[in-house]
N, C-alpha and C positions, 0 to 999 in steps of 0.2 A: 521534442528537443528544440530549444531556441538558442538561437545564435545572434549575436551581435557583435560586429567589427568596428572596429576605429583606426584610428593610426599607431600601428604598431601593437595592436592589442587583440584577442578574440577573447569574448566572454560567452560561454557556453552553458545552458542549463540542460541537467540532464545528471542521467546515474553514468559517471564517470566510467565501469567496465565497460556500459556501451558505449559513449563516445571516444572512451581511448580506442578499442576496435576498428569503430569511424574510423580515425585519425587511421589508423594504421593504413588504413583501405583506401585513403587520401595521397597515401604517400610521405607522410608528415615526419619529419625527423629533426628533434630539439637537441639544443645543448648543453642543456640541466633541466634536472627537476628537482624542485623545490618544495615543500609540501609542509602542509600541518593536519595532517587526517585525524577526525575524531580518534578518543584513547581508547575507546570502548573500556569505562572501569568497572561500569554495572553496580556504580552507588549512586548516593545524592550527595550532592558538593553542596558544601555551604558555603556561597556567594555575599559578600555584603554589599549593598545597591551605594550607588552615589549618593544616596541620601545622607543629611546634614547627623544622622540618626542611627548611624548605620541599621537598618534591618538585614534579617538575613534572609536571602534568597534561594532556595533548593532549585536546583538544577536537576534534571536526569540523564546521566551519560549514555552513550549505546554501549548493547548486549555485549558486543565481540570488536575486539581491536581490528579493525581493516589490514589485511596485508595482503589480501589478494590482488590489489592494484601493481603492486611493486611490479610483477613478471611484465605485466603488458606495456607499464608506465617503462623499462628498462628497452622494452622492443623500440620503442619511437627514440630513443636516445642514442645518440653517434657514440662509435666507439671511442673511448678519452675522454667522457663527457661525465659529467657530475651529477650524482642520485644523493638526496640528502631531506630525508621525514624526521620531526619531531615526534615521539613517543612519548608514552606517561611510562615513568620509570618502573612501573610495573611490568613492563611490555617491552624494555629496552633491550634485553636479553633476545628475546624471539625476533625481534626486529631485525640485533647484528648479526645471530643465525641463519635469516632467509636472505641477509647481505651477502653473507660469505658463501650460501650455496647459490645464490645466483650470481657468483663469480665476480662479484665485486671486487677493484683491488684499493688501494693504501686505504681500509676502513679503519672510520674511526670514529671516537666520541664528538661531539661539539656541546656545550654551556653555554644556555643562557643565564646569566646572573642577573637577577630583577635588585635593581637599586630602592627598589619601592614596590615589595609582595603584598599583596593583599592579606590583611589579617583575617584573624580567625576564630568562632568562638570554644574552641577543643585547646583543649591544655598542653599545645605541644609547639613545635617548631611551624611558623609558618616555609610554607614551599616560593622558596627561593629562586629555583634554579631549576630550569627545562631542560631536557636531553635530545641532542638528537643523534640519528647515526648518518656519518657520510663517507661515501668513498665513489670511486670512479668505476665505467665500463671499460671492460680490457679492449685490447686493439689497436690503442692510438696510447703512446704517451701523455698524460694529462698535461693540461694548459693551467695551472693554478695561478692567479693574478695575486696572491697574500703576499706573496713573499715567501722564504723558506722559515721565518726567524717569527712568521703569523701564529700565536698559541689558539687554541681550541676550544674559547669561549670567548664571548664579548657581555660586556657589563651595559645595561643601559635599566633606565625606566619603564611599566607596565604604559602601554598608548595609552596618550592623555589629551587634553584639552581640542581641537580643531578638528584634529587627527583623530578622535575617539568614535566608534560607531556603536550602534545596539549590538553588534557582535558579541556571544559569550567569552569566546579568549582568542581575541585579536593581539595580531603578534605588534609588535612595536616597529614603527617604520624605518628608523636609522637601525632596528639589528637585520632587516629584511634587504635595503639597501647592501649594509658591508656584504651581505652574504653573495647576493646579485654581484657585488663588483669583484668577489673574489672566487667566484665557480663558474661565471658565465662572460665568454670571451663582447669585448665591446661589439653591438650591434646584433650581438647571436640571439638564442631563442632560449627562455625559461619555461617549462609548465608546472602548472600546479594543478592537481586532480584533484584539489580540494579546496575551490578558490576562496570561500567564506566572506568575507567584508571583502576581500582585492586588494589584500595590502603587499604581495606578490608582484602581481599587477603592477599596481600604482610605482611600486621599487626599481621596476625596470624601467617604467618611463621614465622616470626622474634619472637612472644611471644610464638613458642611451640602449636599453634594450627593448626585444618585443618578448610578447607573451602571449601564451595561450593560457587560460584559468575556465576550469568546469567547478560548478557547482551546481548539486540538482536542490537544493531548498530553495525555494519561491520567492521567500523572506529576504534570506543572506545576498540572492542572485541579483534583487534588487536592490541592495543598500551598493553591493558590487557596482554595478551599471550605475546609480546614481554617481557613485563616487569617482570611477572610471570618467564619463562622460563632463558631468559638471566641470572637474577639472578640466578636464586635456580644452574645452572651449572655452576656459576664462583665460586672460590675461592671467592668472596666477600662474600656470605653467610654464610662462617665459623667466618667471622670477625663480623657478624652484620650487615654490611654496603648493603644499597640500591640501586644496579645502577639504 
């Protein structure tokens, strides 16, 4: 297990059931969790590359949709605090089921609407629009920062240009922001058991929050830390801006 700190940040490499354990054994208690855990859909996605050409690119998803993180990822979470995983709509059913038996309350859907889906070469509807389930720990009254009158999707663009990493399905920075600034109270703490490129991470520092983000791929943990690090020491972070 590797671990590296910054200001306001821990990036963790490691298989997430152990380190959240860790964490428990730390004493560690966050204000949300935030997350986009592999869909486990056990096909090949056809990807088309950046190229001017598009080719296509086969991906391989894993075997089994992750949800045995939720119970432990829920123990590190204050009562009133927000639990909120993106699912492949395969899986979104099983997802708000282990919500609702682990006591989740106001559960509910959230939309991503992709202003710009990646096409496809299958004769059908390209996939628009990501799911996820969220709702609060009982206990504490929730702190929601939306507003009451906030609907349960937000529209934006697939991460593009600066912002883009080798990630396979890196979330878009301004929908990872809104979400930061409307489930996790200013200065509080977010985790993600699935940190991937860090764009979790990166959302909190930009919105005045801290993070913890695990990720055990070698790869993704590094493009994580590069992009974590690079930023927070450039003059870009006083401006806002994301290298």
């Amino acid at each position: 297990m590797t671990e590296i700190r910054g200001e306001g940040y821990r990036l963790i490499r490691g298989d997430c059931l152990e380190v959240l354990e860790a964490l428990k054994v730390e004493g560690v208690q966050v204000d949300a969790v935030i997350t986009d855990p592999p869909y486990g859909l056990k096909i090949k996605s056809n990807k088309f590359s950046n190229a001017k050409n598009l080719e296509v690119k086969t991906t391989s998803w894993d075997d089994v949709a992750p949800v045995q993180y939720l119970e432990s990822s829920l123990e590190l979470l204050r009562p009133g605090g927000f639990f909120l995983a993106f699912t492949g709509q395969e899986f979104a059913g099983d997802l708000w089921n282990r919500a609702k038996e682990a006591d989740l309350k106001y559960v509910r859907w959230f939309y991503w609407i992709k202003t710009n889906p990646c096409p496809h070469a299958r004769p059908t509807y390209c996939n628009a629009v990501e799911v996820a389930v969220v709702g609060s720990k009982g206990g504490e009254k929730p702190v929601f920062n939306g507003g009451y009158a906030s609907p349960n999707y937000f529209q934006t663009g697939l991460a593009s240009g600066k912002e883009r990493t080798a990630h396979p399905t890196q979330k878009n920075l301004d929908l990872m922001r809104k979400l930061i600034r409307d489930l996790v109270p200013e200065g509080g703490m977010v985790l993600d058991p699935f940190g991937g490129s860090g764009t979790t991470a990166a959302a909190a520092m930009l919105e005045g929050r801290q993070s913890i983000s695990i990720e055990r791929d070698p790869e993704y943990f590094e493009i994580m830390r590069k992009r974590l690090q690079g930023w927070y020491d450039s003059d870009k972070m006083r401006q806002g801006e994301l290298l």
